[in-house]
N, C-alpha and C positions, 0 to 999 in steps of 0.2 A: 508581556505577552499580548498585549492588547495595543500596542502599536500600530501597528498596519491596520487593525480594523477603525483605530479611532482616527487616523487620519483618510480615510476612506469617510467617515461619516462625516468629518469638517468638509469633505468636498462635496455633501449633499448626495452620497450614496446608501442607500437602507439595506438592502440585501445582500450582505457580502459573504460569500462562502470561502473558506479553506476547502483546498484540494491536496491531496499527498495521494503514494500509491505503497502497496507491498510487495517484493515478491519479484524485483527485474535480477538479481542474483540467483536463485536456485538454479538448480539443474534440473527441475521436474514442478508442475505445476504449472497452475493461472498467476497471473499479474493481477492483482486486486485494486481499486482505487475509489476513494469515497469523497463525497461532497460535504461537507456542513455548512450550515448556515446558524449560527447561536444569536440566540435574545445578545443585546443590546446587554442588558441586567447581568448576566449568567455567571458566576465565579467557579473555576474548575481549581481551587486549591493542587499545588501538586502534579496536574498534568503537562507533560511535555512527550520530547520524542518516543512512540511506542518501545522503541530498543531500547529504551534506558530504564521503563517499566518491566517487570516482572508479570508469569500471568495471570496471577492474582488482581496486581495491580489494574491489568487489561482491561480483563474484565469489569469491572466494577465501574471504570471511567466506560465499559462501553455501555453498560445498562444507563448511566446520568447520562451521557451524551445524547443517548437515544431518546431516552424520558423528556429531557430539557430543550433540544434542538430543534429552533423556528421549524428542519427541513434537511432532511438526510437523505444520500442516494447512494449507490455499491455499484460498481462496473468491474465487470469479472469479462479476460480476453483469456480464452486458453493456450495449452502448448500449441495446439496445432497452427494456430495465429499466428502467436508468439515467430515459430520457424518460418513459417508464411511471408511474415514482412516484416522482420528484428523485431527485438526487445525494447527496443526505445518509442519506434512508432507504435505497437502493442499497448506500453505504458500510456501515449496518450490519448488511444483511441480507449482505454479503462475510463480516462479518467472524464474525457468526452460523454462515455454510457455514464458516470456518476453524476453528471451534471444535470445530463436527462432525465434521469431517477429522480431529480431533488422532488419535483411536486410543482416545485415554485420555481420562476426565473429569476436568478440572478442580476442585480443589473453590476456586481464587481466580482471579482476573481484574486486569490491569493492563492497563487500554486507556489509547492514546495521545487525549489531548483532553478536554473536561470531558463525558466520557460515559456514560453506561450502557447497557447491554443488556436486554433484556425478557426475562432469562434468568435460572434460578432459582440462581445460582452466587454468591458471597461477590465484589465487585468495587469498583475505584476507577478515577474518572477523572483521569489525568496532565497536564494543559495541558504541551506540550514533552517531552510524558514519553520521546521516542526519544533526551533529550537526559541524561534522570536515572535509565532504566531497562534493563538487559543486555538483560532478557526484550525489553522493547517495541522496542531497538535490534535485536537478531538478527530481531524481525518483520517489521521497517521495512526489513533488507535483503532478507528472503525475496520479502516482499511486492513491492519496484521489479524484484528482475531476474527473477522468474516474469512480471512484466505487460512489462518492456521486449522479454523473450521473443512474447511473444502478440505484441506491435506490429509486432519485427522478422519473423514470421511474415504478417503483415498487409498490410507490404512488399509480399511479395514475390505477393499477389492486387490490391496498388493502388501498384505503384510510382510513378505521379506525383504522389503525396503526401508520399512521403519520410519516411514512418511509422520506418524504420527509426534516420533522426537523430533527429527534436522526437518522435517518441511520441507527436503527438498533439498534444500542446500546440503554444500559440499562437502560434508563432514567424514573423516574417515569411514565411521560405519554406512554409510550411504553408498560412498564409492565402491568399498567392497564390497559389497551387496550386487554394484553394476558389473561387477567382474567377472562376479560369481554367477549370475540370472541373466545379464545383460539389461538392456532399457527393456522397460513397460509401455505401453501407449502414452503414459502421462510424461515421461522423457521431454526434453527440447532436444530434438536432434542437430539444431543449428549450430548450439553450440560444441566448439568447439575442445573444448575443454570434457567435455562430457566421460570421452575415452583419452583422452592425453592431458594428466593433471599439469603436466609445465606450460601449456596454452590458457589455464587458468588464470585469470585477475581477479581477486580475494576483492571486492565492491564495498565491504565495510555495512552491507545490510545487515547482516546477521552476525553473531557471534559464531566460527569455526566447530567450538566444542558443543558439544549438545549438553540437551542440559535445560 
């Protein structure tokens, strides 16, 4: 899991943050996305991809993460963005505002997916990278329970959505919900799938069942 950061340090780079994001699947919400940057030192026994943690498990990695971390940032883009100019550039305009948040400059980049940034920093894109990266894992947890946060706040202005289980995603009692009420302001009207579940692609962010 220390991979990429340690060959990052043989090249003579000190500040290297993990970037991931949460939240390009739902049907409703922000796209959340966070920076770290971890001590050199740090050992996070146990952490890897937020989705494969419980929220228990979230938790707990998110208060060490927070406690232990050189340098932490959160970039929250909402629905209205989101439909504004897709899901994908949303995603990296999050993770753009995470970088900013950090405190500190960066002078390396470890983002989660084959991507880059239009940012003038030393960077590599990870496919799985929450899976072979400390950095990109500790962002991968910052980033789901800051946004499961927002959702379960979200609750509690649209409880008959149930924001506070599925988060949005497209979980039967979600959907039913939209059928029944229709969308709320916090909707992505872009997508398309929102009212026509066969236009859905199931993204593999979430798990389907709630729970």
């Amino acid at each position: 899991m220390r991979l990429y950061e340690k060959q990052a340090l043989r090249r003579g780079f000190s500040l290297i943050s993990g970037i991931d994001e949460a939240g390009r699947g739902p049907l409703a919400g922000p796209v959340v996305a966070a920076a770290v940057i971890l001590p050199k030192w740090v050992r996070l026994p146990g952490l890897t991809d937020s989705k494969l943690l419980n929220r228990e498990q979230r938790e707990k990695f998110d208060k060490k993460i927070r406690a232990t971390a050189t340098a932490f940032g959160i970039g929250v883009v909402d629905n209205v963005e989101i439909d504004r100019i897709n899901i994908l550039q949303a995603s990296f305009q999050a993770m753009m505002l995470a970088v900013e948040q950090l405190g500190a400059r960066p002078d390396f980049l470890l983002i989660d997916g084959p991507y880059k940034l239009p940012l003038n920093i030393e960077q590599v894109g990870i496919p799985r990278g929450d899976f072979l990266s400390l950095s990109i894992a500790a962002a991968s947890v910052l980033a789901k329970v800051h946004r499961d946060r927002i959702m379960c706040e979200c609750h509690e202005v649209y409880p008959q959505y149930g924001f506070d289980s599925h988060k949005g995603y497209a979980t039967p009692r979600h959907r039913k919900a939209i059928r029944e009420y229709g969308p709320c302001p916090l909707h992505r009207l872009s997508f398309g799938c929102l009212f026509d579940e066969s236009e859905c692609e199931y993204d593999g962010d979430e798990p389907i069942l709630e729970g």
